[in-house]
N, C-alpha and C positions, 0 to 999 in steps of 0.2 A: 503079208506084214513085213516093215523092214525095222533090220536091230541094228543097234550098234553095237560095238564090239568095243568093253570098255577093260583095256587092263590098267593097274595101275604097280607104282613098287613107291618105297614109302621114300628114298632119296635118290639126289643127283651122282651119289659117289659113287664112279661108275666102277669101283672094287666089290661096292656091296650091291645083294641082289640084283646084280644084272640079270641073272638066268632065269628069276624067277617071272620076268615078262615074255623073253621064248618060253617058255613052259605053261603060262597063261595061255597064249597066242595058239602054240599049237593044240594044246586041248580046248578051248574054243573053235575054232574054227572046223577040228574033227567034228564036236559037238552042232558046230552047226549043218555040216553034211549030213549025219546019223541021222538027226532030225528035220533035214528038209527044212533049215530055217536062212532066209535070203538076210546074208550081209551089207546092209547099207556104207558102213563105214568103220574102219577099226578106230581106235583113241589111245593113243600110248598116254601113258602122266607118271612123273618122276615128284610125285610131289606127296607128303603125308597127307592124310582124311583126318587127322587129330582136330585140326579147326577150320570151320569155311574158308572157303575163298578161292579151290582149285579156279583158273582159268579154262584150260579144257573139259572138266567136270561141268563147269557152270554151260559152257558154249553148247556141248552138249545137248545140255537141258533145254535151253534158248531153243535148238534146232529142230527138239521135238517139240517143243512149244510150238514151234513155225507150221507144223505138222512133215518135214521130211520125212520122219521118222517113227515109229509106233512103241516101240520095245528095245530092254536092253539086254547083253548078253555080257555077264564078270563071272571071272570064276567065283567066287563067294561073296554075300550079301556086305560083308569087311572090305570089301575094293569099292564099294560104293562110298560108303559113309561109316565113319567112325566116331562123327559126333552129331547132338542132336540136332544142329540147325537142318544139315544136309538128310540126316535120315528122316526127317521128317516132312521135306519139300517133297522128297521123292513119294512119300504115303501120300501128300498130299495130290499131286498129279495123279497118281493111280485113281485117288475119291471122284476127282473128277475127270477122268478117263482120258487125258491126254497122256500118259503113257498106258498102254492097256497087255503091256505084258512085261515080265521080268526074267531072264532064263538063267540056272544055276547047273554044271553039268552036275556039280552030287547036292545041289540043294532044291527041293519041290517044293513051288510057290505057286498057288493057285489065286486068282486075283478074286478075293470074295473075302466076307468079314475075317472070317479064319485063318485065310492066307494073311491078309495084311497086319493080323494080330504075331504071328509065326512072326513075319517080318519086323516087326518093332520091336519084337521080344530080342530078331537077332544083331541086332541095330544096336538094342541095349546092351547086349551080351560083349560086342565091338566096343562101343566107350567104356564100360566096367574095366574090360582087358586094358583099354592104351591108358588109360588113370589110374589102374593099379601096376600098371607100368612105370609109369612116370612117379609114382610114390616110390617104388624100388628103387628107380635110380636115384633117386632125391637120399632116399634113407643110404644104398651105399656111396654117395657123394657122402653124406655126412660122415659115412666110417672111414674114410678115405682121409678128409680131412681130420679127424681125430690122431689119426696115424699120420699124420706130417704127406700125404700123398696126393700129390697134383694131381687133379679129377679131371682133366682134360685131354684135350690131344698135346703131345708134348710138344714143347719150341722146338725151333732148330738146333741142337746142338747133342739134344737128347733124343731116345726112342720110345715108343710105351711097351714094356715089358706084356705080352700076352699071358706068362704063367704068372707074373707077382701080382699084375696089375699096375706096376708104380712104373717109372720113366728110367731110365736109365742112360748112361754116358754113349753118346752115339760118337765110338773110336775114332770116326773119319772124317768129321766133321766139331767134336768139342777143339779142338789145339785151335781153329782156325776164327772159333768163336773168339775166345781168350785172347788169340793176336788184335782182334778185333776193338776190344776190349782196353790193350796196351798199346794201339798206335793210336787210339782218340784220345788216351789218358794226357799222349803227349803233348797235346793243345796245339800241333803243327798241322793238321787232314781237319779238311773238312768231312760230312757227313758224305757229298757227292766223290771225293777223291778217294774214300776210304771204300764205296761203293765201288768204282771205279778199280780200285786193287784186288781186292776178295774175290771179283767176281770175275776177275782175271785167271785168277789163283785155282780156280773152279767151286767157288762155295757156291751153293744152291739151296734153294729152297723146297716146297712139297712140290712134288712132281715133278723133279729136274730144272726147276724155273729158275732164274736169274732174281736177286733180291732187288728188292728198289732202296730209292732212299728213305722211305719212311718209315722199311722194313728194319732198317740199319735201326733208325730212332728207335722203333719200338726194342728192340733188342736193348740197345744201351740204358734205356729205362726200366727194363726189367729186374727185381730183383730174387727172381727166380735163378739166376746164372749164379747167383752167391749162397743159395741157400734157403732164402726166405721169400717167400709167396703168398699173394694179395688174391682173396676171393670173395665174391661182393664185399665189400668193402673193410674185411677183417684180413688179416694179417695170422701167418701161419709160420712155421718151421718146419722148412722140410725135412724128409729124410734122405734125399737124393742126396746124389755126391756132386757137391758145387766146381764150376767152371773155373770161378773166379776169387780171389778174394773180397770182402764188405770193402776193404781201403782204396781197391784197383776200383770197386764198382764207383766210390762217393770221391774218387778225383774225377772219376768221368763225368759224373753231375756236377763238380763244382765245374767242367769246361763247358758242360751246354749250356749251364748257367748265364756263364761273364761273355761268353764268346761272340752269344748272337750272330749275327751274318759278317762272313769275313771280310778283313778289307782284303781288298785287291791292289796288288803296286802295277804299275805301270812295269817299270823295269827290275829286275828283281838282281841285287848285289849281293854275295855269298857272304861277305862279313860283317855284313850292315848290322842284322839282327843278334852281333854281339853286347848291341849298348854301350859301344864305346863312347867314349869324352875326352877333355883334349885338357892334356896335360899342364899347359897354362892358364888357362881359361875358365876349365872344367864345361865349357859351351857342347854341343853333340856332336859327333863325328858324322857327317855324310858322304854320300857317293854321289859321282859324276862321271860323264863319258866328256872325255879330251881326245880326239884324231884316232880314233880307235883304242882305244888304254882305258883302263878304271882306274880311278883316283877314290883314293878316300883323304879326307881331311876336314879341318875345325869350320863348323859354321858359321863365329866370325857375327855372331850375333850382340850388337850393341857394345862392342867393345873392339879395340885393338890387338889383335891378336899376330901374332910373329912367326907363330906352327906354319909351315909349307904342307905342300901336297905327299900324297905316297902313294906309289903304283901300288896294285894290289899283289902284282904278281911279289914285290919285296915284301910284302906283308905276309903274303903267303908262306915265302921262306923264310921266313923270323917263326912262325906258327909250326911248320915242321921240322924247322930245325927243334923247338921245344918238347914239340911230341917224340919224336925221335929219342932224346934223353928220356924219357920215362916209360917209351915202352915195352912192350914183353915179347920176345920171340916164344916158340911152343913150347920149346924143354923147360925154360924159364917160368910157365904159364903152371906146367903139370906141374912143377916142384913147391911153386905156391899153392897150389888148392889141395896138394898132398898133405900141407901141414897145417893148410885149416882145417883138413877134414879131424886129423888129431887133435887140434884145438876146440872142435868144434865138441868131440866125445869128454873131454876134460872139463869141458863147459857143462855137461849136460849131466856128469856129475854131483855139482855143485848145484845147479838148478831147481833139486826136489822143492825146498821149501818154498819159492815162491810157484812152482806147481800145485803145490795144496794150497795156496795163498787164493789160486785162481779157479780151482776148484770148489774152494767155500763162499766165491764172489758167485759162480752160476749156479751152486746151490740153492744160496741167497736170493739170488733171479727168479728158480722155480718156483720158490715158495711167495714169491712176490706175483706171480703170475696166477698160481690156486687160489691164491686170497684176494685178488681182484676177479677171475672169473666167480666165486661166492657173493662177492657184493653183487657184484651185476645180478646173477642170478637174484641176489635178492631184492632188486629192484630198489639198490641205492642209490646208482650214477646211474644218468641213460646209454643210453646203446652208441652214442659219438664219440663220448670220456671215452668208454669202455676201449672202441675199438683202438683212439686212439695212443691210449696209455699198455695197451697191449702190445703195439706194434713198437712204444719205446720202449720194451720192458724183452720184447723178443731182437731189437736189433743191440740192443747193450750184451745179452747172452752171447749175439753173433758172435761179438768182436772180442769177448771174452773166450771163445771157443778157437777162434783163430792164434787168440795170445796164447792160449793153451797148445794147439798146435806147432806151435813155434817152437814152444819149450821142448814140446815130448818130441820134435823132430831133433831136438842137439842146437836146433838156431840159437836162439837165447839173443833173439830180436838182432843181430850184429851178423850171424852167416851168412847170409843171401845179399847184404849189401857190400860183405868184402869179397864174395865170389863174384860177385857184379863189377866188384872196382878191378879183381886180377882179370877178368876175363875182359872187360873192356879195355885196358890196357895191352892186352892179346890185340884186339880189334885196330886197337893204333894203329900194332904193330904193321898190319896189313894193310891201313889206311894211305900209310906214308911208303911201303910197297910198292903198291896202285897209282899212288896220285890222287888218292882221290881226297880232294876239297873240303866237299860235301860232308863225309864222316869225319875229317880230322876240324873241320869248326862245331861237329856235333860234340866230339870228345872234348874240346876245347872246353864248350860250356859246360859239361857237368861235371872239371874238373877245376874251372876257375873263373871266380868274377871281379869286378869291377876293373874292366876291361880301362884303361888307361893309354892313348897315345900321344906321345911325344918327343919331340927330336927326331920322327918316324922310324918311333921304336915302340911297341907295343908288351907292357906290362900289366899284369893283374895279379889277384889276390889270388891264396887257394886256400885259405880258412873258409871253411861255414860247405864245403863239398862233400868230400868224402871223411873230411876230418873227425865230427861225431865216433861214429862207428871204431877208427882208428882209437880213439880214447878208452871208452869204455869196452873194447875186444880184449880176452885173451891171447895176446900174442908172444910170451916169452924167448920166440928164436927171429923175433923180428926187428933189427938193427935201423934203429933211425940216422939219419943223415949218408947212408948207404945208395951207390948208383944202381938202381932199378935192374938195367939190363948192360952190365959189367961186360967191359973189354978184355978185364984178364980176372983170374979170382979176387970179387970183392975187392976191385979199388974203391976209393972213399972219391963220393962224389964231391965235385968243385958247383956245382950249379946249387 
């Protein structure tokens, strides 16, 4: 009589139960020497018995249908079939003797009423197990999510803790998500360039893989990097420590939003994309190529216009010569964030009362949250309201959690955008070092607009930039109309 030799293991993830197939293999096949039984063919399957459909489970069968084959040999009656379709095909072959033997090395199965009653019994005993299986996980899925805890494999940026069970900050890889995060927010990378960078950089995915661009998408959509996490279709609050903040997450949506597919320029001019205009006219400023030279000037559209051309390279030195007045060498840099850091403590001072302002608003939230899970529960809104007045009721928490944040760090909404303005001012300083172009028109724009050229001279505004934050900060040792980065102590600036 010829058997086959059927192992199986329940997945592909060649981390888990791998060994449990050599350890099949070799006790089978001992099994079939001891017993003098002829191996037609072995059958590896990487696949669960929870519900029909194995392919080589089924082919198998087909083969001893064909008659190749008479009998099978698994280490247990559970590598057969786990559910009834299959466990009962198989009784069925046996009723009419196209399989006419079974062999188990620790299970005795005699092919006669008895036996196959054994057998159905341990068939059943098999689906009881994987359904009372798959109820546990369900029920601690539920406990999971009760407790703010992602029930899955964790994204990339986190890991899943084995002793908590919860996801946790993966060190070597969150900073790189979050840069991720900040250079789409800027609305300059596309999805493929930004792809393109990271995976330069060494980010990776499961298994050492390189991300794609879809992967990118899905990340940037997720609002699990901030805290808050979608599971069939309800909305949760984690308790993980977020990547990011809700504000960095919802500019990122507002760029995939408007952005759609990029344009593409033909030739690409460094100061084009300031939105300059012409100082007569007010018509747009364009670029062109003359005998080798860039030229920017008035386009001269529908009207008489008198403005001439400008090399770019004099524009260029009109631009650093500006940057240059305002920015910070490193002594200069440390002495500023030195005294915002003290500004920053005096602040947070004074801060308490609208900290309890912001503590009785997420309050406020919970209890708006308990009393809509009761409605529901009592079957006042349906299950769409519900979910999605939850998920506005748990993202307004967020961002009240973050304002909170802010405060209890000393920010007081105003720190992080003036260490942003002295430390980009730093950044000038090197920009115009270097020579490089590229950074001193990035500094350009976030520190001033309505870009104006005329007489091929190039002025603009710098209300509506960093100015905000300058108003309403605490800055008592800070001298207005004072030169940035001083030639001798605190001359009074002339620009």
């Amino acid at each position: 009589m010829k058997y086959f030799i059927y192992a199986r293991k329940s997945t592909d993830d060649e981390d888990r139960q791998i060994l449990s197939i050599e350890a099949q293999l070799v006790e089978l096949r001992a099994f079939a020497q001891r017993e003098k039984l002829f191996v037609y063919k072995e059958v590896v399957e990487a696949k669960t018995a929870k519900e029909p459909g194995r392919p080589l489970f089924n082919a198998m069968l087909k083969a001893i249908e064909k008659g190749e084959a008479e009998g099978i040999m698994a280490w247990h009656p559970d590598r057969l079939a786990r559910n009834s379709v299959d466990g009962g095909k198989i009784i069925y072959l046996l009723d009419r003797g196209i399989i006419k033997d079974l062999k188990f090395p620790t299970y005795r199965l005699d092919n006669n009423a008895q036996g196959k009653f054994v057998l159905s019994i341990a068939f059943g005993q098999s689906k009881y197990y994987i359904d009372a299986l798959s109820e546990n996980i369900r029920r601690g899925i539920r406990l999971k999510l009760s407790k703010g805890i992602w029930p899955q494999w964790a994204p990339i940026g986190y890991l899943n803790d084995r002793r908590t069970r919860a996801i946790v900050l993966d060190e070597g890889k969150a900073p790189f998500i979050k840069r991720v995060f900040e250079v789409y927010s800027s609305g300059e990378y596309t999805l493929e360039q930004i792809r393109e960078k990271m995976n330069a950089v060494g980010l990776r995915g499961r298994k050492d893989k390189p991300l794609s661009r879809s992967q990118y998408q899905t990340m940037l959509k997720n609002p699990l990097y901030y805290g808050v996490f979608r599971y069939k279709g309800e909305t949760y609050e984690g308790t993980h420590e977020p990547i990011i903040t809700k504000k960095l997450f919802d500019r990122c949506q507002e760029v995939m939003l408007r952005r759609g597919k990029p344009k593409k320029s033909v030739k690409y001019f460094i100061f084009r994309d300031l939105g300059m205009v012409c100082g007569e006219c007010g018509r747009s400023i364009t670029a062109e190529i003359q005998k080798g030279y860039v030229y920017y000037r008035c386009t001269k559209r529908y009207t008489n216009c008198s403005q001439k051309y400008v090399r770019e390279e004099e524009l260029a030195a009109q631009i650093s010569s500006f940057i240059q007045k305002v920015s910070l060498c490193d002594d200069w840099t440390k002495r500023f964030i030195g005294q915002l850091e003290k500004d920053k403590y005096i602040a947070f001072q004074s801060s308490r009362p609208q900290q309890q302002n912001l503590e009785s608003k997420i309050a406020n939230v919970n209890t708006k949250i308990d009393k809509l899970i009761d409605i529901y529960l009592a079957g006042e809104i349906a299950l769409e309201e519900y979910q999605a007045k939850k998920e506005s009721l748990i993202n307004e928490k967020k961002e009240l959690q973050e304002e909170l944040k802010s405060f209890a760090a000393g920010g007081n909404n105003w720190f992080e955008p003036a260490r942003e303005f002295v430390t980009s001012l730093n950044r000038a300083y090197y920009a115009i070092q270097e020579g490089n172009l590229e950074s001193q028109k990035e500094f350009l724009k976030k520190i001033g607009s309505n870009f104006i050229l005329k007489e091929r001279r190039l002025v603009f505004s710098t209300e509506g930039t960093f100015r905000p934050f300058i108003k309403d900060a605490p800055f008592p040792n800070w001298r207005r109309g004072w030169d940035l980065n001083p030639g001798t102590q605190f001359p009074r600036s002339t620009h």
